[in-house]
ZADO-1210 file (C-alpha; in nm, 4 decimals, padded with zeros to 6 digits):
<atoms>
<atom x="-05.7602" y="-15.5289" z="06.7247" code="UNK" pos="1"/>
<atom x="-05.8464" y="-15.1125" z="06.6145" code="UNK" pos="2"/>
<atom x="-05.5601" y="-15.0554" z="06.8611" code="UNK" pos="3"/>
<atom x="-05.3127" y="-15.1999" z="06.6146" code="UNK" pos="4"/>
<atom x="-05.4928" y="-15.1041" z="06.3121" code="UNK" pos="5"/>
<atom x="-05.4463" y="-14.7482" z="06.3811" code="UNK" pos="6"/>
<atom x="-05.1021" y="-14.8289" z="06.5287" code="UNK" pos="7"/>
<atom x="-05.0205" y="-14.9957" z="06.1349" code="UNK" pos="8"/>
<atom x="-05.2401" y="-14.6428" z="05.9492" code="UNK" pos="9"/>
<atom x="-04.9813" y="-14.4348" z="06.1312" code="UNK" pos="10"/>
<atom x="-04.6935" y="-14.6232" z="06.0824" code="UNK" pos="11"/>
<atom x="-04.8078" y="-14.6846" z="05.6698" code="UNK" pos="12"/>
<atom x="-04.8721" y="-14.3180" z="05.7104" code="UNK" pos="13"/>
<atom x="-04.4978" y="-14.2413" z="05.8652" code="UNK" pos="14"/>
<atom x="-04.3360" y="-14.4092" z="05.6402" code="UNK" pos="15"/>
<atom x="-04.4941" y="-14.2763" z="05.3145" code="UNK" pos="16"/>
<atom x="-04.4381" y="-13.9047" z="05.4562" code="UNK" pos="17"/>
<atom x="-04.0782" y="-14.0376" z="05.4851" code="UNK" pos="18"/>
<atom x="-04.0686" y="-14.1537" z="05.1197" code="UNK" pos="19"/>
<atom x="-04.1093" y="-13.7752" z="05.0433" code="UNK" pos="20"/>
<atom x="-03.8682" y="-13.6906" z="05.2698" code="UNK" pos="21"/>
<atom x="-04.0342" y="-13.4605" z="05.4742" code="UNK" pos="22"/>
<atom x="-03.9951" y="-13.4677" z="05.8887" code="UNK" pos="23"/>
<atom x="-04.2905" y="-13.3628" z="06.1064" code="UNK" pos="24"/>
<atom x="-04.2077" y="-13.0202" z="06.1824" code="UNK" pos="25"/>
<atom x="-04.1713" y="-12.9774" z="05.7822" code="UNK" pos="26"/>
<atom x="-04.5308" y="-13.1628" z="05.6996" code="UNK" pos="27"/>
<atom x="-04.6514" y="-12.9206" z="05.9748" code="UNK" pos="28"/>
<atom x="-04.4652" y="-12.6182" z="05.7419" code="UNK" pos="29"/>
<atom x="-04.6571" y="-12.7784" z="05.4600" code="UNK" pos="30"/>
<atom x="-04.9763" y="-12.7406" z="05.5485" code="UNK" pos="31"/>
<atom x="-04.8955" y="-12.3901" z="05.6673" code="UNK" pos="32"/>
<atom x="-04.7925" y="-12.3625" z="05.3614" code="UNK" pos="33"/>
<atom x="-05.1745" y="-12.4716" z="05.1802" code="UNK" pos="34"/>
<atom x="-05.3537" y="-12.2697" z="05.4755" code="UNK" pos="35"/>
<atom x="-05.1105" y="-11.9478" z="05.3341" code="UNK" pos="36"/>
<atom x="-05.0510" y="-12.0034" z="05.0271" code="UNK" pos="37"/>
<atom x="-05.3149" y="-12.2162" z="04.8679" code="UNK" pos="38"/>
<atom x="-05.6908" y="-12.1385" z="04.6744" code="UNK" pos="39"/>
<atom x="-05.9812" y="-12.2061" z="04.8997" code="UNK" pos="40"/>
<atom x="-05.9558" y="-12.5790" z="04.8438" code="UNK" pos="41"/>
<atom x="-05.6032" y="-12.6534" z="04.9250" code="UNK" pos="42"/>
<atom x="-05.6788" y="-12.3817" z="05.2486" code="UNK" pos="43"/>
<atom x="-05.9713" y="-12.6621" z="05.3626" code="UNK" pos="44"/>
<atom x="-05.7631" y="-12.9542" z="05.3027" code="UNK" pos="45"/>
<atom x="-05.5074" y="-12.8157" z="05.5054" code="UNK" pos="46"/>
<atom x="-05.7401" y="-12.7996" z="05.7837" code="UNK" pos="47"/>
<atom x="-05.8899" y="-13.1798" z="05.6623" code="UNK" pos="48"/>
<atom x="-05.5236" y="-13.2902" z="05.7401" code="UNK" pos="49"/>
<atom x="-05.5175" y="-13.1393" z="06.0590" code="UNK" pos="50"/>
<atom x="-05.8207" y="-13.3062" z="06.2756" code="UNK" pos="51"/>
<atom x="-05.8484" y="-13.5856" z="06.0809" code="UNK" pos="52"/>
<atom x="-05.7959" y="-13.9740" z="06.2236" code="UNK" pos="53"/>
<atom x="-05.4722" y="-14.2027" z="06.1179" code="UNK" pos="54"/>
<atom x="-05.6996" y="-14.3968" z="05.8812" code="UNK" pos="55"/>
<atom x="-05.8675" y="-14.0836" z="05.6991" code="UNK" pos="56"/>
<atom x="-05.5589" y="-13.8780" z="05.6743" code="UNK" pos="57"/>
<atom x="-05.3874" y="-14.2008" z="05.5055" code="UNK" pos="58"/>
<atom x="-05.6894" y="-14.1585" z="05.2693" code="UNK" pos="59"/>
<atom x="-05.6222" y="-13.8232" z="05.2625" code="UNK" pos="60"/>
<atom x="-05.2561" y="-13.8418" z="05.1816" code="UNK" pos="61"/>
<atom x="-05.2863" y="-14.0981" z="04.9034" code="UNK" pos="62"/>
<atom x="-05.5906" y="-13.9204" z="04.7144" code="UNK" pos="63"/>
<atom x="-05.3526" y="-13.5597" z="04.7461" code="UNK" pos="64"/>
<atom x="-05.0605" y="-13.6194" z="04.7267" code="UNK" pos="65"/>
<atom x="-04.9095" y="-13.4176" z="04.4724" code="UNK" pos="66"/>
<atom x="-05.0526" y="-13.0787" z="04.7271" code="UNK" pos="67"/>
<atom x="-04.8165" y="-13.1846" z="04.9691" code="UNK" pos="68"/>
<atom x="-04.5596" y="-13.2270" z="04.7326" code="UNK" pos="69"/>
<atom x="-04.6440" y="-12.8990" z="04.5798" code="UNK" pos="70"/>
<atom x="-04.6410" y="-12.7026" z="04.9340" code="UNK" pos="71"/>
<atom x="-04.3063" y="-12.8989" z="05.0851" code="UNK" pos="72"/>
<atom x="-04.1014" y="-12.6003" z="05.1740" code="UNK" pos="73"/>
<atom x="-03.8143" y="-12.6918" z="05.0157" code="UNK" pos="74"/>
<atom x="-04.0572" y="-12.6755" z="04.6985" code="UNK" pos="75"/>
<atom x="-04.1637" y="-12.2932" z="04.7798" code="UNK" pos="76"/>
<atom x="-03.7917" y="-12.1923" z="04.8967" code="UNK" pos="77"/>
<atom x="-03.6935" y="-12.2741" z="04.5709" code="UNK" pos="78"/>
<atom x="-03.9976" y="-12.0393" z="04.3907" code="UNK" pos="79"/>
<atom x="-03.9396" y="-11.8116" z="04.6361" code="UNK" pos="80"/>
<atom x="-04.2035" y="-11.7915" z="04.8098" code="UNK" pos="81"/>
<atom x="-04.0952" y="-11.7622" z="05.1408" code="UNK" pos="82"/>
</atoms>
């Protein structure tokens, strides 16, 4: 039964990186992006994103969503920051 909870967090999780349009390699970019770029918050939930379960980065994702939308590289191409 946890086995296809998780196996539902990720996919839930999958498909609401996918609503922002943002692959894998570029929500890894992203949170390079926070760990560069970002105040000392945004730096340690970088890092929160990074070890944390499928169920508590959903949480994550839905209580911070507007960093990763912030720190998309497209987002920082276009201010120039890279």
């Amino acid at each position: 039964m946890l086995d296809k909870k998780i196996k539902n967090d990720l996919l839930d999780l999958k498909n609401k990186i996918a609503d922002l349009l943002i692959t894998m390699p570029q929500f890894d970019e992203t949170l390079d992006n926070m760990e560069k770029y970002g105040g000392s918050f945004v730096v340690q939930l970088s890092k929160l994103f990074r070890v944390a379960d499928p169920n508590n980065k959903r949480k994550l994702f839905e209580a911070f969503i507007e960093y990763l939308e912030e720190y998309q590289p497209a987002n920082w191409e276009k201010k120039g920051k890279k």
